[in-house]
C-alpha positions as CSV (number, residue, x, y, z in Angstrom):
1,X,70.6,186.8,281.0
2,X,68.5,189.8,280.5
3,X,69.2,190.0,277.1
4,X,67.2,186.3,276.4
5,X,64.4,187.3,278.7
6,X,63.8,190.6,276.7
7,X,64.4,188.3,273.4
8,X,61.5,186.2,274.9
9,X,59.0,189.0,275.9
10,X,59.6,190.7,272.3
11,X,59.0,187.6,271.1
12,X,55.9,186.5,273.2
13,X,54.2,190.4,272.4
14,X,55.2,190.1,268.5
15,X,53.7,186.5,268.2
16,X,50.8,187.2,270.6
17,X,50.1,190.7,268.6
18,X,50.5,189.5,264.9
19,X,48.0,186.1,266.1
20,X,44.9,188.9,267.4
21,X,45.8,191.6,264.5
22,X,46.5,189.6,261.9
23,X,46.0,185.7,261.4
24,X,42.6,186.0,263.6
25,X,41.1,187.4,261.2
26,X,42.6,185.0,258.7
27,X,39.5,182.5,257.6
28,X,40.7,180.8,255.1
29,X,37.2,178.6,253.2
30,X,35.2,179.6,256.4
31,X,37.2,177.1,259.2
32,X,40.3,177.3,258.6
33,X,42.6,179.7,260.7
34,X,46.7,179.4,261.4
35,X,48.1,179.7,264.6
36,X,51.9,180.8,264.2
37,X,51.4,181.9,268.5
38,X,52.4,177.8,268.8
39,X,55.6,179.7,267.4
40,X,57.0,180.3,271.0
41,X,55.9,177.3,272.5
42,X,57.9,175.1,270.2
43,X,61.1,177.3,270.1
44,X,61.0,178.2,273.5
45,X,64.8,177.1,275.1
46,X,64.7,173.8,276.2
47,X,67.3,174.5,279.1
48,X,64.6,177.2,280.8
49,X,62.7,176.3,284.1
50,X,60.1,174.0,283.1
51,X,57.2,175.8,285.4
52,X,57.5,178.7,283.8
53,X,57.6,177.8,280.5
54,X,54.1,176.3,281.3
55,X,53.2,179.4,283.1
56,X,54.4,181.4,280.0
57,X,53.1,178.9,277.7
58,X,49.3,179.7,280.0
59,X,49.7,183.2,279.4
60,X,50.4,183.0,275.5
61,X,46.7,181.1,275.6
62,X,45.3,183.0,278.0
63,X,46.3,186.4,276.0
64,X,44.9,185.0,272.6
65,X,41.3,183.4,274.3
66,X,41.3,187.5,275.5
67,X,41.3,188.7,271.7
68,X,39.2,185.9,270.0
69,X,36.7,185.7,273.3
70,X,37.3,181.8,273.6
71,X,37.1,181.0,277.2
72,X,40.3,179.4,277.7
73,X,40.6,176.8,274.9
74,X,43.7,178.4,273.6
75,X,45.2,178.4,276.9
76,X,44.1,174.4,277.9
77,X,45.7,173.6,274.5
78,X,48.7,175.3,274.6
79,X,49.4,174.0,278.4
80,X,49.2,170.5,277.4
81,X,51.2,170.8,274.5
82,X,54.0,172.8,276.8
83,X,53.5,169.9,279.3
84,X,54.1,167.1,276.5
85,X,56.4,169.3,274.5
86,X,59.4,167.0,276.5
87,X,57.7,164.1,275.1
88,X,57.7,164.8,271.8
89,X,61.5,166.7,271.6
90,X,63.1,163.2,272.8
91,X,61.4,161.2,270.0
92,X,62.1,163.6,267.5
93,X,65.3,164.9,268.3
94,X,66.9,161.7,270.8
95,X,70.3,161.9,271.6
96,X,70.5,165.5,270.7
97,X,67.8,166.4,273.7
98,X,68.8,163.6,275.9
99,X,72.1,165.4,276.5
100,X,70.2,169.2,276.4
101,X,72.1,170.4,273.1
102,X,69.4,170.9,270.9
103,X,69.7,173.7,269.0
104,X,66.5,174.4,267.1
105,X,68.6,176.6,264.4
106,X,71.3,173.9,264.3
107,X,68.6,170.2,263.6
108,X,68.0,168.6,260.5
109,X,64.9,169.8,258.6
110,X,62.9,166.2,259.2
111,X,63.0,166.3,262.9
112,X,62.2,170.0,263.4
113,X,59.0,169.5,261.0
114,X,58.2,166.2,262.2
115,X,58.0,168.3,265.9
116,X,56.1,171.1,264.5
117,X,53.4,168.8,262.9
118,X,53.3,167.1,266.3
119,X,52.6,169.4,268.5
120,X,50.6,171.2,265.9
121,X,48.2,168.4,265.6
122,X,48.1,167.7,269.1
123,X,47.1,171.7,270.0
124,X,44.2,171.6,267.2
125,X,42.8,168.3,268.1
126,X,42.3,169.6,271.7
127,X,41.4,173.3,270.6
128,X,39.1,172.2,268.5
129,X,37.5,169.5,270.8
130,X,37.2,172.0,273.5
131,X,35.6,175.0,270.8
132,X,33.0,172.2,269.3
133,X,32.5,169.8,272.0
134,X,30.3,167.6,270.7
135,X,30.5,164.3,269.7
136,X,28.3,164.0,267.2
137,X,30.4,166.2,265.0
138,X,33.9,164.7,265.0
139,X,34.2,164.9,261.3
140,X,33.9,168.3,261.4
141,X,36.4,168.4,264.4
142,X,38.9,166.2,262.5
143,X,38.7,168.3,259.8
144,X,39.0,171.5,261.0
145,X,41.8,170.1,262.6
146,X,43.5,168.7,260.2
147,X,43.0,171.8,257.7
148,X,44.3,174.2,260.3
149,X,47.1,172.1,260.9
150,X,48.2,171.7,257.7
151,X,48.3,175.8,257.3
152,X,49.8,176.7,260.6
153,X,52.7,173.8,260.0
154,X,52.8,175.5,256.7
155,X,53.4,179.4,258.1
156,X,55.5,177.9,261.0
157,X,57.7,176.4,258.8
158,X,57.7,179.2,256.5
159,X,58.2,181.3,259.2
160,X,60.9,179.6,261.2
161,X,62.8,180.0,257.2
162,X,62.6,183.6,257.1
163,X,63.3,184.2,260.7
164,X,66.3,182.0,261.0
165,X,69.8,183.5,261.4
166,X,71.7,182.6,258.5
167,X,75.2,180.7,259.4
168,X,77.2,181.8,256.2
């Protein structure tokens, strides 16, 4: 048991210090910066107590809007994607989540991206609503959106590839 909690905290520090050290200062074309934090939300075990795995998920956002100076939009967006995150492992995992098996190192490639891109997208849509938050620029919220979504599904991915044990 102590041994997955201190997996978790190295995990939560390492994520939380290579997002304010190194991808914050990633601005890729002038609006578009990865998020790889979103990293310990998605892989988080699904079996865990479900309030603090929103608490954790508060503190992951809470911890980034402290390095950026954001006011909380990192923290908004990653709670509701912590709160949906059930959601979203039932359709694409079914059966596999239904019954509390999933293994994240263990799913088919499709499913695990099509749950990254969800969640993704979801987290960016609401990030970025909640940094531009104006309606008379939804284009540029779509796209910066969409564009940082596409590059932090990208490093996740690529990411979740290098970090994964091998089963050989």
């Amino acid at each position: 048991m102590n041994s997955v909690i201190s997996i978790h905290t190295i995990r939560f520090i390492i994520l939380v210090l290579a997002q304010a050290l190194i991808f914050n200062h990633i601005n890729f074309l002038g609006y578009i910066n990865p998020y790889p934090y979103l990293l310990f939300i998605l892989f988080y075990p699904v079996k865990n107590n479900r309030m603090l795995f929103i608490f954790l998920s508060f503190l992951l956002g809470l911890t980034v809007d402290m390095f950026l100076d954001t006011g909380g939009i990192h923290a908004a967006s990653s709670v509701l994607i912590a709160y949906a995150r059930p959601i979203f492992l039932k359709s694409s995992f079914g059966m596999i989540y239904e019954h509390q098996t999933i293994k994240f190192s263990a799913v088919e490639f499709g499913s695990k991206l099509t749950y990254i891109t969800f969640l993704t997208a979801i987290h960016h849509i609401v990030l970025f609503s909640l940094e531009i938050f104006s309606a008379s620029k939804i284009i540029l919220t779509l796209q910066r959106a969409l564009f940082s979504s596409i590059f932090t599904i990208l490093l996740c991915v690529l990411l979740t590839i290098i970090f994964s044990r091998n089963k050989a």
